[in-house]
N, CA, C and O atoms as CSV, one atom per row, in Angstrom:
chain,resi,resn,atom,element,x,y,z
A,1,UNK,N,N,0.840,-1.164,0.000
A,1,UNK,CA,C,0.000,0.000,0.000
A,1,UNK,C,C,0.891,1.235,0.000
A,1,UNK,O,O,2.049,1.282,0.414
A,2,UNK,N,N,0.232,2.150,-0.487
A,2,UNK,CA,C,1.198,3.855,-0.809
A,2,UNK,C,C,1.370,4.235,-1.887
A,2,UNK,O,O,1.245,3.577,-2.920
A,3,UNK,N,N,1.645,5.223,-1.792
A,3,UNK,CA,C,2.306,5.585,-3.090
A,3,UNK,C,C,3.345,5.906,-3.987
A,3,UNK,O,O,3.408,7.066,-4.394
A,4,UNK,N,N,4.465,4.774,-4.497
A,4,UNK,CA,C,5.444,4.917,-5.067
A,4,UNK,C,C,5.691,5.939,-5.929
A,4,UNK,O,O,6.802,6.470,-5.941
A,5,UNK,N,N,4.600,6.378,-6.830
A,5,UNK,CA,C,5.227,7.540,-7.652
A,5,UNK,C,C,5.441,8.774,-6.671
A,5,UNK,O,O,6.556,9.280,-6.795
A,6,UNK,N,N,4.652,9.341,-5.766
A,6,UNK,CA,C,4.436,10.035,-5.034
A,6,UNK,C,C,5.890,10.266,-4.180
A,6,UNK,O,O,6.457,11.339,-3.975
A,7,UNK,N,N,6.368,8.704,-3.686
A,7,UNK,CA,C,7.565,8.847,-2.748
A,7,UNK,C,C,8.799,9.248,-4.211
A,7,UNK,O,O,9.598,10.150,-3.958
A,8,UNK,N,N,8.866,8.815,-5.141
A,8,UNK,CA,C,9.872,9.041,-6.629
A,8,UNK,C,C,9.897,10.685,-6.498
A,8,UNK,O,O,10.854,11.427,-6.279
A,9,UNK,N,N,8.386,11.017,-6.728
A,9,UNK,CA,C,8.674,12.470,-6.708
A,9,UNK,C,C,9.034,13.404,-5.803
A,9,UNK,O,O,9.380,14.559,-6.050
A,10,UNK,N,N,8.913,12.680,-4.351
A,10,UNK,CA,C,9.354,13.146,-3.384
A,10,UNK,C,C,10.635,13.644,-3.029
A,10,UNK,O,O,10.991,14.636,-2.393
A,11,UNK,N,N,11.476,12.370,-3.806
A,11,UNK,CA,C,13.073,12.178,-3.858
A,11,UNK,C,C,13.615,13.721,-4.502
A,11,UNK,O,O,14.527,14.489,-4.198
A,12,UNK,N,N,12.735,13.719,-5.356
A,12,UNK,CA,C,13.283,14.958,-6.210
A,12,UNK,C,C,13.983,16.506,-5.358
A,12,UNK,O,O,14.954,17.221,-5.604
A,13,UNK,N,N,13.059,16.516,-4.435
A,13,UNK,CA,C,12.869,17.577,-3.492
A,13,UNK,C,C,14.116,17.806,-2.182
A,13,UNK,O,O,14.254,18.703,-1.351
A,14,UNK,N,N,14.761,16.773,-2.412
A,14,UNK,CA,C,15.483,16.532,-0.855
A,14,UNK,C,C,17.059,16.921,-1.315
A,14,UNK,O,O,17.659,16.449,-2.280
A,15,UNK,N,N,17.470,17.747,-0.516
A,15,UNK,CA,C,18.770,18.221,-0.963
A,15,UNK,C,C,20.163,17.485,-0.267
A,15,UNK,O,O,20.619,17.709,0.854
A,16,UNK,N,N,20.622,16.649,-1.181
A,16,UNK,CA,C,21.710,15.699,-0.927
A,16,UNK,C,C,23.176,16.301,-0.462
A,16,UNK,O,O,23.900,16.042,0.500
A,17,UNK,N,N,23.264,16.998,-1.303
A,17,UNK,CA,C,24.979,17.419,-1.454
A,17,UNK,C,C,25.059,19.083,-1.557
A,17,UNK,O,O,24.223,19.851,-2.033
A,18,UNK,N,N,26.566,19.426,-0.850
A,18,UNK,CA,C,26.298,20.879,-0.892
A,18,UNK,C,C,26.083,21.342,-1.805
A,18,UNK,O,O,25.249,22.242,-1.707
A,19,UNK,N,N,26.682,21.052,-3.340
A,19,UNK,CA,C,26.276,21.393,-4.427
A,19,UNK,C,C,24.510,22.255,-4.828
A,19,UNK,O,O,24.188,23.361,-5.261
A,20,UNK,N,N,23.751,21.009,-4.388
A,20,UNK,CA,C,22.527,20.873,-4.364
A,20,UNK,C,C,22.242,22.393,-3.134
A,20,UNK,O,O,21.507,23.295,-3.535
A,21,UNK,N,N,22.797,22.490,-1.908
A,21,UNK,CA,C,22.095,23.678,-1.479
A,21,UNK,C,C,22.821,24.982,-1.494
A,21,UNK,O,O,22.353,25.921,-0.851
A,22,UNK,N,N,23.783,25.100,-2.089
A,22,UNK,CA,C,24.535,26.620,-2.593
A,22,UNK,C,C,23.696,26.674,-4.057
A,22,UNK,O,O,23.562,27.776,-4.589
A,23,UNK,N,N,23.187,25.591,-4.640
A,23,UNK,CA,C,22.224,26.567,-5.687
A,23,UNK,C,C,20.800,26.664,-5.161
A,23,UNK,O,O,20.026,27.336,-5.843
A,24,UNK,N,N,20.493,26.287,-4.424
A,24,UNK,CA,C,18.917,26.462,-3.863
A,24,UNK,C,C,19.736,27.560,-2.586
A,24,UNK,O,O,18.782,28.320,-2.421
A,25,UNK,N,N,20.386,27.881,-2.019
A,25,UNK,CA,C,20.752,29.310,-1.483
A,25,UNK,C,C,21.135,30.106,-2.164
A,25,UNK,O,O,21.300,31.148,-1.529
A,26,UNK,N,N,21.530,30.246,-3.763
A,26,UNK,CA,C,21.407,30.958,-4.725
A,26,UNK,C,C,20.239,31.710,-5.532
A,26,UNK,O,O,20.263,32.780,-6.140
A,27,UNK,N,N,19.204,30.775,-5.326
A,27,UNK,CA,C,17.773,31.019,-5.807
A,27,UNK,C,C,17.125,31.742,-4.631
A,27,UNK,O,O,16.195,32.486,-4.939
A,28,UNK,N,N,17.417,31.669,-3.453
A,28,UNK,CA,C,16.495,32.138,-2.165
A,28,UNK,C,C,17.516,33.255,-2.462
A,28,UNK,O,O,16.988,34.324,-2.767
A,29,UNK,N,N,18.633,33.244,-2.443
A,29,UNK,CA,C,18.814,35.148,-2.503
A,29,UNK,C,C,18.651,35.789,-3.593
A,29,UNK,O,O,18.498,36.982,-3.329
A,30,UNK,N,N,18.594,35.512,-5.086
A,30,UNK,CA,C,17.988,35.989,-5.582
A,30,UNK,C,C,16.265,36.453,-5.441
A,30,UNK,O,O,15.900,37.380,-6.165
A,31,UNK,N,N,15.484,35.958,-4.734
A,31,UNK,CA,C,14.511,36.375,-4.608
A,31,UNK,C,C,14.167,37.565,-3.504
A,31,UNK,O,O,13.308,38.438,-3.380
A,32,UNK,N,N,15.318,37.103,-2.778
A,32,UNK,CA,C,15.425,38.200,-1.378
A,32,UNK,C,C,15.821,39.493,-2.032
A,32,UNK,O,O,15.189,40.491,-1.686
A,33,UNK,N,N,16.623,39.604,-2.783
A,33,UNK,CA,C,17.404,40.662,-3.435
A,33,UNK,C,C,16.162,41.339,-4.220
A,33,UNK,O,O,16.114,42.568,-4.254
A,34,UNK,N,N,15.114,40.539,-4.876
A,34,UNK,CA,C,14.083,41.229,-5.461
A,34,UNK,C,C,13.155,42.022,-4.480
A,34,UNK,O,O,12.724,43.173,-4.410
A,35,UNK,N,N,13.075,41.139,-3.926
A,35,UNK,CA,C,11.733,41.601,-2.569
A,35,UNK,C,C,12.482,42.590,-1.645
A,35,UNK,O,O,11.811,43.217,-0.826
A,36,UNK,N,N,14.160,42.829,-1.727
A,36,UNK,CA,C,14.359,43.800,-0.475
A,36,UNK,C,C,14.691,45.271,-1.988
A,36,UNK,O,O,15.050,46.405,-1.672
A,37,UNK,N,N,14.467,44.862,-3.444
A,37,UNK,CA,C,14.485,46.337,-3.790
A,37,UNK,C,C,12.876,46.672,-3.889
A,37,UNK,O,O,12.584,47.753,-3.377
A,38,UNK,N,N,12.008,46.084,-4.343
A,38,UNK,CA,C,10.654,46.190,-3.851
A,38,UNK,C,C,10.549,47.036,-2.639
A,38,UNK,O,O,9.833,48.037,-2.621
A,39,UNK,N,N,11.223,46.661,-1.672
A,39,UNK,CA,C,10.640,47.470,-0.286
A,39,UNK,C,C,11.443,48.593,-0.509
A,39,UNK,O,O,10.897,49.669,-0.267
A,40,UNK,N,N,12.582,48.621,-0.902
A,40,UNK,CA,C,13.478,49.738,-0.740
A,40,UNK,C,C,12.348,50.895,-1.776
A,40,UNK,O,O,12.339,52.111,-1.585
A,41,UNK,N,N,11.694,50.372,-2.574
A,41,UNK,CA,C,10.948,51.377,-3.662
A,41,UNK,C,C,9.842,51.720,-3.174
A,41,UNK,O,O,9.586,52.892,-3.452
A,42,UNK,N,N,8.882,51.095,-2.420
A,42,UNK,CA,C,7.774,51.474,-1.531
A,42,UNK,C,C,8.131,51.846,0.195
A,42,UNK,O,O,7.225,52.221,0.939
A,43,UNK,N,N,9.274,51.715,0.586
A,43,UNK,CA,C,9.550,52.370,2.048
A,43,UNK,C,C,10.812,53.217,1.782
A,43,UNK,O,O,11.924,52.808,2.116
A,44,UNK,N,N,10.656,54.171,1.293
A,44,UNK,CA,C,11.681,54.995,1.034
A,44,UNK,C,C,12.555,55.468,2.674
A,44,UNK,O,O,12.095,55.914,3.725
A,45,UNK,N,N,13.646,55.196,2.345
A,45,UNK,CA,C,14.476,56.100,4.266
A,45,UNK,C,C,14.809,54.253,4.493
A,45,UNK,O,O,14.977,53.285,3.751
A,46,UNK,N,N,14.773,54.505,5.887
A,46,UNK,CA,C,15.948,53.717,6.838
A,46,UNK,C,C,14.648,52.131,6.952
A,46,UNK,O,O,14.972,50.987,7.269
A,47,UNK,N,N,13.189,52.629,6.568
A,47,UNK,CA,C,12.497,51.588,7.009
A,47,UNK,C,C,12.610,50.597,5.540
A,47,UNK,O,O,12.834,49.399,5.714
A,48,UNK,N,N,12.505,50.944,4.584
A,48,UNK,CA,C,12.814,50.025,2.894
A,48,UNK,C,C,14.258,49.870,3.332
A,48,UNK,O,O,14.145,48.705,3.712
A,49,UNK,N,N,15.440,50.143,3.550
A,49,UNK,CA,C,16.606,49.677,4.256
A,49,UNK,C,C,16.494,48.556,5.140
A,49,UNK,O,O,17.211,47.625,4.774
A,50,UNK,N,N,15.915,48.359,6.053
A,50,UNK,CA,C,15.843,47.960,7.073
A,50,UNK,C,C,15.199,46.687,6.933
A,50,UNK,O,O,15.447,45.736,7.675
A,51,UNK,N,N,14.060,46.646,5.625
A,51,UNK,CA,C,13.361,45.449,4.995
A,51,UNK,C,C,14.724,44.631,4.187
A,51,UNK,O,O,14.922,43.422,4.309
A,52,UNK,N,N,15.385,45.337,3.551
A,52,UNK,CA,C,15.653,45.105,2.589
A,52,UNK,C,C,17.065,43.934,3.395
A,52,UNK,O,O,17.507,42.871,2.957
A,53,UNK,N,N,17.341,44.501,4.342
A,53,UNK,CA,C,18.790,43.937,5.246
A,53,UNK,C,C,17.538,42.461,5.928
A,53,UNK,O,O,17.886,41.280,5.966
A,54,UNK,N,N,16.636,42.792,6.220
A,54,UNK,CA,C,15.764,41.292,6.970
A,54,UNK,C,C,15.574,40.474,5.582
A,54,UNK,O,O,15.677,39.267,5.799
A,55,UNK,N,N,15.346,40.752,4.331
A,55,UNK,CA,C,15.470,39.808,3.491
A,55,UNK,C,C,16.632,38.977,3.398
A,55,UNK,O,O,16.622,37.753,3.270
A,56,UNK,N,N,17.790,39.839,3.484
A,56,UNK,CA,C,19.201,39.304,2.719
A,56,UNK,C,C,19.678,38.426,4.173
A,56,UNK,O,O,20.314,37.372,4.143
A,57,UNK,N,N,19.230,39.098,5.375
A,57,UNK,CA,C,19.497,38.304,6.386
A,57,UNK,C,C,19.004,36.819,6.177
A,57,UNK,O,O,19.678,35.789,6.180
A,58,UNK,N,N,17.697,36.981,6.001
A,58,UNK,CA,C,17.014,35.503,6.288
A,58,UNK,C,C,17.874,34.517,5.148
A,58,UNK,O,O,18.329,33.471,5.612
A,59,UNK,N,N,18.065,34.735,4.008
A,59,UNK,CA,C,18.951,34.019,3.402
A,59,UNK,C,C,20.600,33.236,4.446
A,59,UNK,O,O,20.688,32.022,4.628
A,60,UNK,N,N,21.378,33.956,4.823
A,60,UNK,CA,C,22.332,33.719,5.061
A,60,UNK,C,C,21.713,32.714,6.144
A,60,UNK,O,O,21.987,31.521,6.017
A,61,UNK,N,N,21.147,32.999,6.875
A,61,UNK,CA,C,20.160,32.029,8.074
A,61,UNK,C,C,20.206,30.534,7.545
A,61,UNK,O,O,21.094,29.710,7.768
A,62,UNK,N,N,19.252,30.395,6.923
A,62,UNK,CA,C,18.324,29.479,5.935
A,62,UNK,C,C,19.558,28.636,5.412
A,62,UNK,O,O,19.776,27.437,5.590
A,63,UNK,N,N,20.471,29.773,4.571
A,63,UNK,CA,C,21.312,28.574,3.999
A,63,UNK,C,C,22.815,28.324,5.265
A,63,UNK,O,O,23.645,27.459,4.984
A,64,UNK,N,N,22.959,29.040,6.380
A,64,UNK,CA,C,23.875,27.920,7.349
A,64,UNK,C,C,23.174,26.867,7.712
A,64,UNK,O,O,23.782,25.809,7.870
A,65,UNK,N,N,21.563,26.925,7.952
A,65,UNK,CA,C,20.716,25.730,8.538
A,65,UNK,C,C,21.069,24.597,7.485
A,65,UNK,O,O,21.331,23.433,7.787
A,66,UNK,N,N,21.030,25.206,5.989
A,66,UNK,CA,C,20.551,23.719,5.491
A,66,UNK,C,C,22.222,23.092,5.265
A,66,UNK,O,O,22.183,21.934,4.849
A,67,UNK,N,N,23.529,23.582,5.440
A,67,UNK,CA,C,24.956,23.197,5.053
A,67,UNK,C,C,25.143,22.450,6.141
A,67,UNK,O,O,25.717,21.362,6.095
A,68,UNK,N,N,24.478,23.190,7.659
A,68,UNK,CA,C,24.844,22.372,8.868
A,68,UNK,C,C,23.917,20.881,8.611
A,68,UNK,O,O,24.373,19.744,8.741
A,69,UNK,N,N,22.783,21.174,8.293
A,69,UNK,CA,C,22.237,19.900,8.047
A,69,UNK,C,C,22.820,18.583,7.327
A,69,UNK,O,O,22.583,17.426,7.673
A,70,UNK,N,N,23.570,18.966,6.337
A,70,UNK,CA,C,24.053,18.258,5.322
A,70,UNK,C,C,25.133,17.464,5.703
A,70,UNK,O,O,25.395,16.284,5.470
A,71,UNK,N,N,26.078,18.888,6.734
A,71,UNK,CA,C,27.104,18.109,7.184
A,71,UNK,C,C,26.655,17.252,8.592
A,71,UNK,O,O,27.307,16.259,8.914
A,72,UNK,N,N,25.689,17.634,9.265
A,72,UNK,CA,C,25.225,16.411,10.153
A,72,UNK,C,C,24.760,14.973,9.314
A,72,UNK,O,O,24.979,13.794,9.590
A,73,UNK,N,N,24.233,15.428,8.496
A,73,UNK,CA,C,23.930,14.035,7.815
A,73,UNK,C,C,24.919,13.390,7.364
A,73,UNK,O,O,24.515,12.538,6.572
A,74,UNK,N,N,25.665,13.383,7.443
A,74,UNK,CA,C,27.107,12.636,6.098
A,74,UNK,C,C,27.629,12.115,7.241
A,74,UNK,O,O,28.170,11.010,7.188
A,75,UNK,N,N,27.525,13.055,8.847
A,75,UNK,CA,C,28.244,12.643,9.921
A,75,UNK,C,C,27.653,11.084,10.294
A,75,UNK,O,O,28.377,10.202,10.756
A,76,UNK,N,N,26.573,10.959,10.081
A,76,UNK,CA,C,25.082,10.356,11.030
A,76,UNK,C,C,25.170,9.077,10.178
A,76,UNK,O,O,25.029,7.952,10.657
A,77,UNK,N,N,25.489,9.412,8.482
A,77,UNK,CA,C,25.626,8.396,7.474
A,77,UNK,C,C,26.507,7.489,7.527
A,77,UNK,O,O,26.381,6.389,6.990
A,78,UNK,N,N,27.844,7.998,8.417
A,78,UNK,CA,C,28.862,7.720,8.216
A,78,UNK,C,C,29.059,6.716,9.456
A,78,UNK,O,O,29.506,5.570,9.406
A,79,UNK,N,N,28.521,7.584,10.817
A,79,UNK,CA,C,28.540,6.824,11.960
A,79,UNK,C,C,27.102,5.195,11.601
A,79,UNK,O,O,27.404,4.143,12.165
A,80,UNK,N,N,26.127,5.184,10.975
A,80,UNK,CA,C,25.698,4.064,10.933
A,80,UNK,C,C,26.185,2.955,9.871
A,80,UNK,O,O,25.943,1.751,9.953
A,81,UNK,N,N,27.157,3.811,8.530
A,81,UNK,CA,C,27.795,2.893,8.407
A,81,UNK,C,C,28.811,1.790,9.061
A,81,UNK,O,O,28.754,0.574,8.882
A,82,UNK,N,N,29.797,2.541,9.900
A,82,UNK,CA,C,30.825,2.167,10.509
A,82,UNK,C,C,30.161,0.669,11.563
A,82,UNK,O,O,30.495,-0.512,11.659
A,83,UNK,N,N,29.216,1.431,12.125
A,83,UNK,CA,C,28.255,0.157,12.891
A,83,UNK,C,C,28.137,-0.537,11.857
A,83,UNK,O,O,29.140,-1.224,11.667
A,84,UNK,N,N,27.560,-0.628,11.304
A,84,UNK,CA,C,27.114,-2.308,10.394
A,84,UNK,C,C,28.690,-2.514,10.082
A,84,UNK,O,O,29.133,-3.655,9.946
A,85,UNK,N,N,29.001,-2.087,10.042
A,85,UNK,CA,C,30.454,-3.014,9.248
A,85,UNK,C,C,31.582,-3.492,10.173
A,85,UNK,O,O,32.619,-4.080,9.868
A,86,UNK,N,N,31.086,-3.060,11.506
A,86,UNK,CA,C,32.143,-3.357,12.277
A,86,UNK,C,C,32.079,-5.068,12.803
A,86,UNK,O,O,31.194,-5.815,12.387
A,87,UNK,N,N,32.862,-5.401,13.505
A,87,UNK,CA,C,33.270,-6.796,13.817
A,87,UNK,C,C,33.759,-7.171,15.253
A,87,UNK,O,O,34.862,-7.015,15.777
A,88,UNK,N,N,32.243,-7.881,15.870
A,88,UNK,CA,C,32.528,-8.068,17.319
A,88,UNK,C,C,33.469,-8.445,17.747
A,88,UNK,O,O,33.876,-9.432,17.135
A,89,UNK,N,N,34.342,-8.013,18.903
A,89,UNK,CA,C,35.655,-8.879,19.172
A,89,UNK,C,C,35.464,-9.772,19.871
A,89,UNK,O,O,34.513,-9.741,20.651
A,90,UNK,N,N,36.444,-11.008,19.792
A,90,UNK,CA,C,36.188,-12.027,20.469
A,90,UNK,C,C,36.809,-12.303,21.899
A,90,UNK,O,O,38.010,-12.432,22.140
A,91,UNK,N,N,35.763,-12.368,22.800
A,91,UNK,CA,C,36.515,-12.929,24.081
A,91,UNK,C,C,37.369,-13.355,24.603
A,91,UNK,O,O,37.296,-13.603,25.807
């Protein structure tokens, strides 16, 4: 029971390698960069400034979360490999 295509397309979505999230933190600041000149053009002064620095912030955020993630995972990958492969010692 489930749905295999569903979990296939799922796969698509999940970011493996840093590769994979320095260009998806490439795409989130490009959009930040749009949305903080947007504000800079409708909040003229220190408050369109002030938007414009919480956009570019949330990027840098977002993408240490997802590098730390990545490198916890490889850690986590690495430590359950080592278990299976290891070899009880003998008494």
């Amino acid at each position: 029971m489930g749905f295999p295509k569903l979990k296939k397309l799922g796969r698509l979505f999940v970011i493996k390698t840093r590769f994979e999230a320095f260009l998806v933190i490439y795409a989130l600041a490009l959009g930040a960069i749009e949305r903080g000149t947007t504000y800079l053009g409708q909040y003229p002064g220190i408050g369109g400034k002030l938007l414009f620095l919480a956009c570019t912030g949330s990027v840098f955020m977002a993408g240490a979360k997802m590098l730390d993630c990545i490198r916890h995972e490889k850690v986590s990958d690495k430590d359950e490999s080592e278990k299976d492969t290891a070899v009880p010692a003998e008494p």
